[in-house]
C-alpha positions, 0 to 999 in steps of 0.5 A: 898641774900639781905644786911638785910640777911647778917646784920643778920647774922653778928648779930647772929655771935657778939650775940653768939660769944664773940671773935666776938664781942669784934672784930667788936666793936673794928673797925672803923665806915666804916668799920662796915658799909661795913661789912653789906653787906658781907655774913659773918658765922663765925670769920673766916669770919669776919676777912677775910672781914676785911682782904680784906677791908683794903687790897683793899682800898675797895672791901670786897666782894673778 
């Protein structure tokens, strides 16, 4: 699945979901950037990115 695929689903998610957004408004710039290539569905998700981003320096793709 290409990156524009997966913005767009992050997309849908901060759309439809409040808890969402106020979650990925509230991070920093590099992280916003890195979660763009992450195929991400739901919070849970989205939270586990962020979880593995901070973990491993880095690597959110698990």
């Amino acid at each position: 699945m290409s990156s524009d695929s997966y913005h767009l689903n992050l997309d849908a998610l901060i759309e439809e979901d409040l808890s969402s957004y106020e979650y990925y408004v509230s991070l920093p710039p590099e992280v916003k950037r890195k979660l763009e290539t992450v195929d991400i569905h739901t919070m849970r998700d989205l939270q586990s990115a962020v979880d593995r981003f901070q973990e491993g320096g880095g690597d959110i793709h698990g």
